[in-house]
N, C-alpha and C positions, 0 to 999 in steps of 0.2 A: 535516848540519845538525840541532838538536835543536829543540824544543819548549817552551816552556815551557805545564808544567800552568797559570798563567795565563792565558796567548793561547788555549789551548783553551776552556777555562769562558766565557771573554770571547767566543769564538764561538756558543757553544752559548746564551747568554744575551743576546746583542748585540742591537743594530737589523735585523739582516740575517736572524736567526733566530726575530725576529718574525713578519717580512714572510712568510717560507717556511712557520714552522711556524700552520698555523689556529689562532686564540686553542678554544677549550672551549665548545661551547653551553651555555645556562645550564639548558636543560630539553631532554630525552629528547623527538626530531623526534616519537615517535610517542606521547607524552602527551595524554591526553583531559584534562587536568586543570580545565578549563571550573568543569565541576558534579561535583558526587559521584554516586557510584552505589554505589546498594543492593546487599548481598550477594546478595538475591533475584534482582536484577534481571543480574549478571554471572554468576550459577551458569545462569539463564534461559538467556543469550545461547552460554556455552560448549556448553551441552546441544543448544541449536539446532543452532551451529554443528558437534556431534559426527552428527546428525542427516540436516543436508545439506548441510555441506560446505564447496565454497567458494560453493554458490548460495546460502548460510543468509539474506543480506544481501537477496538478493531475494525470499524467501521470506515474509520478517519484515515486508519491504515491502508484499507482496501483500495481507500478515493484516493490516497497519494500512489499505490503502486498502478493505481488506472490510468492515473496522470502519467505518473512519468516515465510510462509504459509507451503512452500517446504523445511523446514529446512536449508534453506543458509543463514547461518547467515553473510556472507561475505558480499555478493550482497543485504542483505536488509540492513545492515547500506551505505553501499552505496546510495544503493535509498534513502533511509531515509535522508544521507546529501547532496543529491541533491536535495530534497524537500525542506530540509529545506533551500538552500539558496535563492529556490525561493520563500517559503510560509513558514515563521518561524510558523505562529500559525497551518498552516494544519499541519505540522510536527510534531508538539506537540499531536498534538489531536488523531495522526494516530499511535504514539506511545504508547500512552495512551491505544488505543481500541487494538493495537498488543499485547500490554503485559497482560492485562487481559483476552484475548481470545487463550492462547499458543494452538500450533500447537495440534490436537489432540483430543481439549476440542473441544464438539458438545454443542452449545446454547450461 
C-alpha cells in the first residue's frame, strides 16, 4: 500500500497535529521583560553572581535589607534590583517584608 505525499502533509498540518504538537510560546518562560535594565545594573548582578554563586540572590538580599534597615534608600533599591534579576520571587517577598516592617517599627 502506497502513500500519498498528500495524506502525509495533511497529517502533519491537520486537526490532530494540532492537538499533539504544543502551539510556540509567544515569549521566552524565562524573560524579565517587565522593565529595562541598565547595563550597569546586569554587569553588577553577573559580577555578584561570579562572586557567590548560587547564594548571590541572597546575598543581594541581605545588602538591601541592611540598606534599608540603615535608611539608604539608594543602595536598597539597588540591592533589591540585583536580587531581583537573580531571584524575581525572593525579591518580591523581600520587598513585601521591607515595606511592612519600616525602619524604626520594633515587631
Amino acid at each position: 500500500m502506497q502513500f500519498s505525499s498528500n495524506a502525509a502533509r495533511n497529517l502533519q498540518r491537520g486537526p490532530l497535529a494540532r492537538l499533539i504538537v504544543p502551539a510556540r510560546p509567544e515569549a521566552a518562560a524565562n524573560d524579565n521583560g517587565e522593565e529595562p535594565v541598565s547595563e550597569a545594573m546586569l554587569e553588577a548582578s553577573l559580577r555578584h553572581f561570579a562572586a557567590y554563586g548560587l547564594g548571590a540572590a541572597r546575598a543581594a538580599r541581605l545588602q538591601a535589607e541592611f540598606a534599608f534597615f540603615a535608611g539608604d534608600r539608594t543602595a536598597y533599591r539597588w540591592w533589591l534590583g540585583i536580587c531581583r534579576l537573580l531571584d524575581k520571587r525572593m525579591a518580591m517577598i523581600a520587598a513585601r517584608e521591607f515595606e511592612t516592617n519600616p525602619p524604626g517599627k520594633i515587631g
